[in-house]
LUMBA-540062 format. One record per residue (C-alpha): x, y, z; residue number from 1. Coordinates in nm, 4 decimals. Each point is the difference from the previous one (the first is absolute). Example, Ala and Ser with C-alpha at 12.3 -4.5 7.8 and 13.67 -1.06 7.14 Angstrom:
px=1.2300	py=-0.4500	pz=0.7800	resi=1
px=0.1370	py=0.3440	pz=-0.0660	resi=2
END
This chain:
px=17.6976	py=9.2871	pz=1.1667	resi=1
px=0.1737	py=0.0932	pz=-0.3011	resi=2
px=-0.0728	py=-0.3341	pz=-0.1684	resi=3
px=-0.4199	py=0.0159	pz=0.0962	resi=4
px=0.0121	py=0.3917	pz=-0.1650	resi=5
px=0.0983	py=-0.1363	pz=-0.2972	resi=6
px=-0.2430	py=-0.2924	pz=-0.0065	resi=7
px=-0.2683	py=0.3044	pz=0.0461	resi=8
px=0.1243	py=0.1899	pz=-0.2854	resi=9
px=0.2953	py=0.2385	pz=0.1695	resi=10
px=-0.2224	py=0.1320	pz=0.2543	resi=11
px=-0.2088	py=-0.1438	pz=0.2444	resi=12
px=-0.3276	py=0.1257	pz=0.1600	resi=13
px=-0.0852	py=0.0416	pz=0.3623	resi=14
px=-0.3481	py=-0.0055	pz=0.1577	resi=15
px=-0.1802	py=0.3221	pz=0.1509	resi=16
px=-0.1375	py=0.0515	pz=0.3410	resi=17
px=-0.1504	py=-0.2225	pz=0.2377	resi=18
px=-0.1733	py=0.1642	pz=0.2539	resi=19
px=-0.1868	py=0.1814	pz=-0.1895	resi=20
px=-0.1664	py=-0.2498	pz=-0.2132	resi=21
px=-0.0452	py=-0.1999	pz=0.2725	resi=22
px=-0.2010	py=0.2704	pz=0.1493	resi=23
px=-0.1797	py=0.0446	pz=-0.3144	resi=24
px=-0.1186	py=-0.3723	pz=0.0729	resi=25
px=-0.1778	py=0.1046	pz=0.3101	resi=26
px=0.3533	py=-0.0773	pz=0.2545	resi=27
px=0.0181	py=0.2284	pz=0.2569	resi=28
px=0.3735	py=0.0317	pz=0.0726	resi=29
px=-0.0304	py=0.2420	pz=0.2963	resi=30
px=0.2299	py=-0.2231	pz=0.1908	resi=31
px=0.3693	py=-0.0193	pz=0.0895	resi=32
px=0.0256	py=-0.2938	pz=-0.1745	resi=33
px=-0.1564	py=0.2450	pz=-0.3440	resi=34
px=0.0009	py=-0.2481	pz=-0.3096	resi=35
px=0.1543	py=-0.3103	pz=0.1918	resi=36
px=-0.3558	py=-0.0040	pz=0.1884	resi=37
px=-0.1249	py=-0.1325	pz=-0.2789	resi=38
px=0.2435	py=-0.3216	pz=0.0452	resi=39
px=-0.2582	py=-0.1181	pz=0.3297	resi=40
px=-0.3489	py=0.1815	pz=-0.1553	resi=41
px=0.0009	py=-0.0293	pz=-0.3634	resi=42
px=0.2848	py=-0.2093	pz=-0.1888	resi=43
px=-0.2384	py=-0.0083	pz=-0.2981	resi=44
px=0.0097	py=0.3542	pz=-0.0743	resi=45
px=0.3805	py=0.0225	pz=0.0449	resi=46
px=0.0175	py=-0.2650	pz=-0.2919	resi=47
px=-0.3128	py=0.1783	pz=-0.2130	resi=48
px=0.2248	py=0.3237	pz=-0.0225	resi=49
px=0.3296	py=-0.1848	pz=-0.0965	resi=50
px=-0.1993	py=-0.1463	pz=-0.2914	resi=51
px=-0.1121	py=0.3477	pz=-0.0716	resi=52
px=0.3829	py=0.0826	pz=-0.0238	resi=53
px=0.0764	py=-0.2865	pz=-0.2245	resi=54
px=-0.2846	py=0.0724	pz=-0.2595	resi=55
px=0.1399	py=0.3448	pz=-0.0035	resi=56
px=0.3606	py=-0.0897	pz=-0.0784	resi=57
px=0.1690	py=-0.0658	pz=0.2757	resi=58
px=0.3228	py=-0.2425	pz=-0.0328	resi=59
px=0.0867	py=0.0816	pz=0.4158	resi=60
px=-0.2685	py=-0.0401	pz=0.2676	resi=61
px=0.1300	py=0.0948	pz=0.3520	resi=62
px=-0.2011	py=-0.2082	pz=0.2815	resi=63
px=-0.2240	py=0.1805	pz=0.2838	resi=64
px=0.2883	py=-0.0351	pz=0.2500	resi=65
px=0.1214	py=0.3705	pz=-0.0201	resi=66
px=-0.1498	py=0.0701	pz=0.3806	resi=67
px=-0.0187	py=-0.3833	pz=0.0722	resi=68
px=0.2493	py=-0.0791	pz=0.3058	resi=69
px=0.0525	py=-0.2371	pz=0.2704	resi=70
px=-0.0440	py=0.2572	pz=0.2608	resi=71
px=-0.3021	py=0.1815	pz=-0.1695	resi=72
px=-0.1223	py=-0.3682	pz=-0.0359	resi=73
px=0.0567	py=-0.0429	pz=0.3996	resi=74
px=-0.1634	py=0.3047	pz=0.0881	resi=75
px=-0.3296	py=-0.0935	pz=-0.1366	resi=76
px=0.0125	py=-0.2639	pz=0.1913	resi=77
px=0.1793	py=-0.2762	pz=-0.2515	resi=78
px=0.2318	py=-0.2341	pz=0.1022	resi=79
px=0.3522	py=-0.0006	pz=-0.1797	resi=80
px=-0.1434	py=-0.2929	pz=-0.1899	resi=81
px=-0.2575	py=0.1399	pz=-0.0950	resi=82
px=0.1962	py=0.2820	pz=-0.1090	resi=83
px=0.2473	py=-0.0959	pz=-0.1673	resi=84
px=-0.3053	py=-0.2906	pz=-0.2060	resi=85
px=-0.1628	py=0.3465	pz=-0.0896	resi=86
px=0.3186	py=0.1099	pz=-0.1410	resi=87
px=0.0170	py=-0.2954	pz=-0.2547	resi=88
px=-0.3674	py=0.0635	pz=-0.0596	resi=89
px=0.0642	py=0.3018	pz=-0.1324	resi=90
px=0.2557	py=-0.1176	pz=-0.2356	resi=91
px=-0.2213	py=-0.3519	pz=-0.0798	resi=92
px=-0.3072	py=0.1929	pz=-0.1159	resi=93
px=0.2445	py=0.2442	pz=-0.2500	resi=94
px=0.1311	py=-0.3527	pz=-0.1119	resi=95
px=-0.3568	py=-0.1338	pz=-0.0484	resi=96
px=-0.1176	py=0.3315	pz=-0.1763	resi=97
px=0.2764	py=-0.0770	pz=-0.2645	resi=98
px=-0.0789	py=-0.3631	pz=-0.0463	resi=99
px=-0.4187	py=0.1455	pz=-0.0460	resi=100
px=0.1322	py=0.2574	pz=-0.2558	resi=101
px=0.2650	py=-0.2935	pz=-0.1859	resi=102
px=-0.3152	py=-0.2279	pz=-0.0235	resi=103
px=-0.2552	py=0.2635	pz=-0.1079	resi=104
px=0.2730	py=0.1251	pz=-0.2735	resi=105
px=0.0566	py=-0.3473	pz=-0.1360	resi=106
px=-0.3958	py=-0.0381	pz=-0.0251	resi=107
px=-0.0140	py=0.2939	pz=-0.2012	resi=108
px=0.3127	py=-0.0754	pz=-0.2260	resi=109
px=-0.0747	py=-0.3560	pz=-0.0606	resi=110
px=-0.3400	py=0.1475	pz=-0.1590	resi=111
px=0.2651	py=0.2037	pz=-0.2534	resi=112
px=0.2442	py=-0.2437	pz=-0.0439	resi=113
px=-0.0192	py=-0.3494	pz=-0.0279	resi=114
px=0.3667	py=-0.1210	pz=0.0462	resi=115
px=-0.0264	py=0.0584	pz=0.3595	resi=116
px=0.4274	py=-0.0442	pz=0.0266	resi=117
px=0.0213	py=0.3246	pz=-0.1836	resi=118
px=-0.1894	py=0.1939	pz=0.2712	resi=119
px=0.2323	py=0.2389	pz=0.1511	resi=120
px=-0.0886	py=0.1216	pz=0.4212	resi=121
px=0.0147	py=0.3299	pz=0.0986	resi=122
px=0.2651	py=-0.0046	pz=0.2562	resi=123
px=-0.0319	py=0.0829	pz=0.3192	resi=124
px=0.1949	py=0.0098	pz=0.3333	resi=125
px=-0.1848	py=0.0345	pz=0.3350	resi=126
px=0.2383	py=0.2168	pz=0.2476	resi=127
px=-0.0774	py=-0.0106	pz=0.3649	resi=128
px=-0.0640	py=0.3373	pz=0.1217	resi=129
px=0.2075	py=0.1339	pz=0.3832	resi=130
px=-0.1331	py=0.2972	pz=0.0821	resi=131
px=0.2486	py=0.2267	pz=0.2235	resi=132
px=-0.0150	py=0.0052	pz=0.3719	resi=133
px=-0.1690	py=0.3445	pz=-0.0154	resi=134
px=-0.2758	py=-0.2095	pz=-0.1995	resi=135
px=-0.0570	py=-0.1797	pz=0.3238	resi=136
px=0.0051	py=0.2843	pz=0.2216	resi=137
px=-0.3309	py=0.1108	pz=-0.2105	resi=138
px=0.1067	py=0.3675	pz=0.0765	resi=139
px=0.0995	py=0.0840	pz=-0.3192	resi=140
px=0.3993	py=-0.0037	pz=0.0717	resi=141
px=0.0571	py=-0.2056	pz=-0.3427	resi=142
px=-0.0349	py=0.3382	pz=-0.1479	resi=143
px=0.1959	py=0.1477	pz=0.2326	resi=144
px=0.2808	py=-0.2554	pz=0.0960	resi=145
px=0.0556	py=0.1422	pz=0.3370	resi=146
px=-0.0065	py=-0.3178	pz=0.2404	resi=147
px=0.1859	py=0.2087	pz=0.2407	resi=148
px=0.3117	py=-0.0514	pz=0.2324	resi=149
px=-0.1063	py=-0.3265	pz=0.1733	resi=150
px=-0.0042	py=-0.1762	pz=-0.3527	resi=151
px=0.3187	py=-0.1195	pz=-0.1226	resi=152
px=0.1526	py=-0.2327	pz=-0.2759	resi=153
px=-0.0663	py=-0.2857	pz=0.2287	resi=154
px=-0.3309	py=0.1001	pz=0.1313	resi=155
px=-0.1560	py=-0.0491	pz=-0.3626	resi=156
px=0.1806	py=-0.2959	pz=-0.1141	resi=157
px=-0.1450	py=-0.1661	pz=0.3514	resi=158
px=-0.3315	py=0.1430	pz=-0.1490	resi=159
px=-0.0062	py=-0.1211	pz=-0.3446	resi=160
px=0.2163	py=-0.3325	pz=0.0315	resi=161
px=-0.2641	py=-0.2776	pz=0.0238	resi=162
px=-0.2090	py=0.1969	pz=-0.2425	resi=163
px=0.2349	py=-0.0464	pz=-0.2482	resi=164
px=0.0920	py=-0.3411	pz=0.0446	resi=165
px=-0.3939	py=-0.1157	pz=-0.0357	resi=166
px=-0.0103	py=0.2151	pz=-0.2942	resi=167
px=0.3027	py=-0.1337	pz=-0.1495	resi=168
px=-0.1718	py=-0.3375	pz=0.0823	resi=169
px=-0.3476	py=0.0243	pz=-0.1628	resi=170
px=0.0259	py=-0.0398	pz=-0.3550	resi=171
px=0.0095	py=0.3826	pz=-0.0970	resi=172
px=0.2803	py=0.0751	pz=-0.3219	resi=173
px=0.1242	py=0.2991	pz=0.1731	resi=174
px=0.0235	py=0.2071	pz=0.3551	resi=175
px=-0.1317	py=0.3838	pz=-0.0664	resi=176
px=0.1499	py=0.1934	pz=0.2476	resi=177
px=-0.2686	py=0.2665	pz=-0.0562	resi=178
px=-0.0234	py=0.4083	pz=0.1400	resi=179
px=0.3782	py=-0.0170	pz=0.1749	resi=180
px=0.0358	py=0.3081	pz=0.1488	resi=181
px=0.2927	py=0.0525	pz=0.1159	resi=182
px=0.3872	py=-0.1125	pz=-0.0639	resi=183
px=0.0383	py=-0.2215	pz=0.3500	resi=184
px=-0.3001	py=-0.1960	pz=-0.1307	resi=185
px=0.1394	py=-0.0510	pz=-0.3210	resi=186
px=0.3059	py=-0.1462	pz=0.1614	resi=187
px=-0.1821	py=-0.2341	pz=0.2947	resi=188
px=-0.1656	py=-0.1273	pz=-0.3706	resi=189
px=0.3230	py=-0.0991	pz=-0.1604	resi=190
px=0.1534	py=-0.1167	pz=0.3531	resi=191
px=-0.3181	py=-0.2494	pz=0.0373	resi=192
px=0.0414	py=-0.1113	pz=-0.3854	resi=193
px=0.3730	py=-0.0845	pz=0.0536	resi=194
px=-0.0091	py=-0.1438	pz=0.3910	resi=195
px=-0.3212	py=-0.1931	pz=-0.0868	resi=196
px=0.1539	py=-0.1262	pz=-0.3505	resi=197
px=-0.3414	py=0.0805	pz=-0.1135	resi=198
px=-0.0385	py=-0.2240	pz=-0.3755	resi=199
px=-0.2432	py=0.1965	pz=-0.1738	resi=200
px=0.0629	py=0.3406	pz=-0.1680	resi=201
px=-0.1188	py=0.3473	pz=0.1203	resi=202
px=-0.0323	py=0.3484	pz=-0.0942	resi=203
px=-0.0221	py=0.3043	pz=0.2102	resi=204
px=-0.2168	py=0.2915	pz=-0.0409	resi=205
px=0.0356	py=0.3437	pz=0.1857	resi=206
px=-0.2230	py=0.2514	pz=0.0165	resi=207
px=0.0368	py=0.3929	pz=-0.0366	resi=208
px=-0.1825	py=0.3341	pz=0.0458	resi=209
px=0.2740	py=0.2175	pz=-0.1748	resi=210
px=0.1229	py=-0.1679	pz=-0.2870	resi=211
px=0.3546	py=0.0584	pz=0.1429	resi=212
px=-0.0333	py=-0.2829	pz=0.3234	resi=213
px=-0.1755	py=-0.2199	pz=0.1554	resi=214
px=-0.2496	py=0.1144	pz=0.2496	resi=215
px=0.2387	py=0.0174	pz=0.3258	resi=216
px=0.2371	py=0.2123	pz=-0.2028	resi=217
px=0.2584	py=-0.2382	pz=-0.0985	resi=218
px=0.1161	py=0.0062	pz=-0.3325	resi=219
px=-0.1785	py=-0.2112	pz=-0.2324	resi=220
px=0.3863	py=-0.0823	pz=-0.2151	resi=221
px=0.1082	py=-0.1748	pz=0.4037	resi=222
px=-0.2631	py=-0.1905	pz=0.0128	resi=223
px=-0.0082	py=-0.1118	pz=-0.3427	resi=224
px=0.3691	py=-0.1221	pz=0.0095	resi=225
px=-0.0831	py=-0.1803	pz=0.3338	resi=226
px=-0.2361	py=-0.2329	pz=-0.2205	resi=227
px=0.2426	py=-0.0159	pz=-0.2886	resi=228
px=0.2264	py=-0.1360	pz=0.2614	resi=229
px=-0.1863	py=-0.2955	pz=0.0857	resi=230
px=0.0461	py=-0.2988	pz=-0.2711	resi=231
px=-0.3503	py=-0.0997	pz=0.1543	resi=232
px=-0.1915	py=0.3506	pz=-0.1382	resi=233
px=-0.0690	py=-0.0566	pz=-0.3727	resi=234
px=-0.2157	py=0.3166	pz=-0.0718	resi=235
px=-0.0098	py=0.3823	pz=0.2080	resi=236
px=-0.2258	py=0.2794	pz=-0.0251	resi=237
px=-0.2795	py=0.2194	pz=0.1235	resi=238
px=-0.3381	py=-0.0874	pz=0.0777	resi=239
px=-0.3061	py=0.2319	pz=0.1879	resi=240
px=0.1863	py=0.3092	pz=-0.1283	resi=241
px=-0.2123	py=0.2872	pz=-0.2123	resi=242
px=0.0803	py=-0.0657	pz=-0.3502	resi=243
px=0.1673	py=0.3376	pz=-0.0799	resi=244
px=0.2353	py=-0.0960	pz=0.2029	resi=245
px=0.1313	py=-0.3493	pz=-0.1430	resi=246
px=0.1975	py=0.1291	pz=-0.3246	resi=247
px=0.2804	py=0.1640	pz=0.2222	resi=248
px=-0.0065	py=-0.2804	pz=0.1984	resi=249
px=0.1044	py=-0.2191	pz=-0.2118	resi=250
px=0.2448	py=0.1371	pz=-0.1452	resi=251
px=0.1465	py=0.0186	pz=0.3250	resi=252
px=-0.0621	py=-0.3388	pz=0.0732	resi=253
px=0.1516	py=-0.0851	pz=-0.3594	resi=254
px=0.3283	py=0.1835	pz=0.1196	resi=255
px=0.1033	py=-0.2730	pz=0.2752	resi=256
px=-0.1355	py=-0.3165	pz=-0.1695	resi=257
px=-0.0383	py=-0.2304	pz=-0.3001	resi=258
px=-0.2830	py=-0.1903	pz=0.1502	resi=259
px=-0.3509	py=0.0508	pz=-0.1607	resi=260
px=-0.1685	py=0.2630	pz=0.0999	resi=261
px=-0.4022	py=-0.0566	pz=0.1468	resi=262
px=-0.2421	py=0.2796	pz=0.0519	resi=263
px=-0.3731	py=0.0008	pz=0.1459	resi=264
px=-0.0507	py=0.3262	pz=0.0778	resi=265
px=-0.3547	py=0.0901	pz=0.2505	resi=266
px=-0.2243	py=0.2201	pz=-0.1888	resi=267
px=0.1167	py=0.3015	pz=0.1349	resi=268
px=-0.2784	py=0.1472	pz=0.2644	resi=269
px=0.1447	py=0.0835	pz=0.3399	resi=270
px=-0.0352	py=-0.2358	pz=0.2643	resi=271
px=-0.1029	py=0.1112	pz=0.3226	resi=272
px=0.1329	py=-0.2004	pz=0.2949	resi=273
px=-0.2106	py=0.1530	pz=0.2761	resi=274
px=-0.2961	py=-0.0968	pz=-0.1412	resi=275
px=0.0889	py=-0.2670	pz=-0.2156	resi=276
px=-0.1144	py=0.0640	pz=-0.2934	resi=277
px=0.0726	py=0.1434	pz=-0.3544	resi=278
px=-0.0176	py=0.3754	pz=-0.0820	resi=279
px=-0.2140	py=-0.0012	pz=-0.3575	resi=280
px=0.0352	py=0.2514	pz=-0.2219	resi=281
px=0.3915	py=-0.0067	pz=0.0066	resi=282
px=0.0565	py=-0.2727	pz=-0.2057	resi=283
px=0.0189	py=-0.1287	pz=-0.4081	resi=284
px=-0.2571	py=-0.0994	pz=-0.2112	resi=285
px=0.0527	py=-0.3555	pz=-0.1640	resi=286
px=0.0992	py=0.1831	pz=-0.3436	resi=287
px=0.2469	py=0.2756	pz=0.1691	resi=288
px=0.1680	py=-0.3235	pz=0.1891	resi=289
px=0.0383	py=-0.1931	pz=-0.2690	resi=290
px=0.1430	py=0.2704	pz=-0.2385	resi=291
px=0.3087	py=-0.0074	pz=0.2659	resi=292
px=0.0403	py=-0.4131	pz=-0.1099	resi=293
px=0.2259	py=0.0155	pz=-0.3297	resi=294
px=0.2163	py=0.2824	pz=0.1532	resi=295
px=0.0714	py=-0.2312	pz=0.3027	resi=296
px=0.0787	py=-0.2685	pz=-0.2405	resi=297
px=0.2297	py=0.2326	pz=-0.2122	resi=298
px=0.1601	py=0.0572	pz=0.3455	resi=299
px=0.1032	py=-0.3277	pz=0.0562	resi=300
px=-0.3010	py=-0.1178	pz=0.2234	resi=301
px=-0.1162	py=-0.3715	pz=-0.1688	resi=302
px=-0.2271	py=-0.1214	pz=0.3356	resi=303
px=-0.3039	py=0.2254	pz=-0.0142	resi=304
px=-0.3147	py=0.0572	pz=0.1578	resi=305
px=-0.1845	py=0.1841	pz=0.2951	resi=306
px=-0.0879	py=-0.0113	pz=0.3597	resi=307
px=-0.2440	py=0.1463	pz=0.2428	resi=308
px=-0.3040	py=0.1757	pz=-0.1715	resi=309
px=0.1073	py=-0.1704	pz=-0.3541	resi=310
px=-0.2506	py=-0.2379	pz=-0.1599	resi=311
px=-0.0233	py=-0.2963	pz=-0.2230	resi=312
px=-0.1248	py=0.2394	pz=-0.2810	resi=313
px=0.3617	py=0.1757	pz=0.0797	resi=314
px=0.1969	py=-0.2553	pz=-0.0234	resi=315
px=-0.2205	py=-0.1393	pz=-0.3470	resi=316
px=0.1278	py=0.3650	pz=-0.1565	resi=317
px=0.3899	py=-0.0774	pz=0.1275	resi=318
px=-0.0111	py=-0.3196	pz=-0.1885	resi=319
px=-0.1588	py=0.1652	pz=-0.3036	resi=320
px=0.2691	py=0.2826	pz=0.0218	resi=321
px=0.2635	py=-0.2156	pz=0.0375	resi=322
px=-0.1110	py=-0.2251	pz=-0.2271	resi=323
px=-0.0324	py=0.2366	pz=-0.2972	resi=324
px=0.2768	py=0.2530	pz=0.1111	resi=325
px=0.0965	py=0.1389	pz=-0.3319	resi=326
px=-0.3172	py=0.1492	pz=-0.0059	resi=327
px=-0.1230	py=0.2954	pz=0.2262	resi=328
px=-0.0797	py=-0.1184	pz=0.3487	resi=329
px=-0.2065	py=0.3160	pz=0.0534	resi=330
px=-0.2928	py=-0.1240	pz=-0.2642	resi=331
px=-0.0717	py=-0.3315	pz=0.1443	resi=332
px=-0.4150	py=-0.0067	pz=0.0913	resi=333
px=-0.1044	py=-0.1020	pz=0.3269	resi=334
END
């Protein structure tokens, strides 16, 4: 991970939300299944938005797997085959959204340029996203991470094992371990990595409502050393956290490891989990989110970018902050 930042330029962007600007495109996510539907109903629009992401800037685009498991799969009526084919899917049409944007980016610099061997790619890594197990409960326990007594250690490495291995399988640069919630998650993560000798990198990302922990109320400095224990975890951070939050947080996160540090926070508003939905009103404008970007590089954060609510135009002013940094981030136009 270290190398591929500094092939970007010391810091590396990460794509915006997906549900959202899927929904945008006419999907209706109001399904258990939320973006992964898309995998079965509308693969093209899954690959429209990662191109969005990629014109904007993006160097990371995380697949439409977050929600997508076996058992979700299996109780829409899927077989595990068909499951676990969906899975790749989702990590084949982030692979053939790159290849679209490499081609269309050549076409346009061979115009400029005519020594075509001087032409220099914009890098990027496709990660495959694993949502939590709260993600597949669709109640809205990611943001709570409390599974409950009945869930142990084993329980959720049972859950997420196969996942993983396809995953690890499908051509994808990197596993995202996305929204973790809670410390025993983190740790059936790293157990799976290790047991499963899984060969590709990953990075975990926890989630937090207080800027202290993560949502269950375990403390965000555990569960960052549990992923700077694994030799398989190459990057930790927060993700779907409100951005006032993420300076503290990584300076805690900074305190217990060397590994880079990724954010992507959400845009702020409130989600409801009773009635699925986002609270407006209680979230950041594009301009007040983005003036947070060159303090959270400052901090020691060099993976940034946003999740749910955030927007290619977002994650366009990220790479425009980040890529002018000296400057103030707070007069960029949108």
């Amino acid at each position: 991970m270290t190398d591929f930042i500094g092939k970007c330029g010391g810091y590396a962007v990460i794509d915006g939300g997906l549900a959202t600007e899927l929904e945008r495109h006419g999907a209706n996510l109001n399904d258990p299944l939320w973006s992964a539907k898309c995998l079965v109903t509308s693969p093209q629009l899954i690959r429209r938005v990662h191109l969005d992401y990629l014109e904007a800037g993006a160097n990371i685009i995380i697949s439409s797997s977050y929600q997508a498991t076996l058992q979700g799969f299996e109780a829409k009526g899927l077989s595990r085959v068909e499951g676990e084919a969906l899975l790749r899917k989702s990590v084949e049409i982030a692979c053939e959204a790159r290849e679209i944007y490499y081609s269309r980016d050549a076409k346009v610099s061979s115009a400029v340029i005519e020594n075509r061997e001087n032409l220099k790619q914009h890098p990027v890594f496709v990660g495959a996203s694993v949502g939590s197990y709260g993600a597949y409960l669709a109640d809205g326990s990611e943001y709570s991470g409390i599974y409950g007594d009945a869930v142990t250690l084993e329980t959720l490495k049972d859950f997420h094992r196969r996942r993983v291995q396809v995953l690890a399988e499908s051509g994808a640069d990197l596993i995202a371990f996305e929204t973790i919630p809670n410390k025993l998650e983190a740790k059936a993560y790293a157990e799976l990595l290790q047991e499963e000798d899984i060969k590709i990198p990953a990075w975990f990302s926890f989630n937090s409502k207080d800027g202290t922990n993560v949502v269950s109320g375990d403390s965000i400095s555990e569960c960052a050393s549990i992923a700077d224990s694994c030799k398989q975890v190459v990057a930790v951070g927060i993700n779907c956290t409100p951005p006032r939050f993420i300076h503290g947080l990584i300076q805690a996160i900074r305190e217990v490891t060397a590994k880079p540090i990724l954010i992507y926070p959400n845009s702020g508003e409130t989600y409801d989990a009773d009635r699925k939905e986002w609270v407006q009103s209680t979230g950041v404008v594009d301009e007040d989110f983005v003036s947070y970007v060159g303090k959270w590089y400052e901090a020691g954060a060099s993976l940034i970018g946003g999740c749910c609510r955030t927007t290619p135009n977002t994650i366009r002013a990220i790479s425009k902050a980040l890529s002018s940094r000296s400057s103030s981030v707070t007069t960029l136009e949108f």
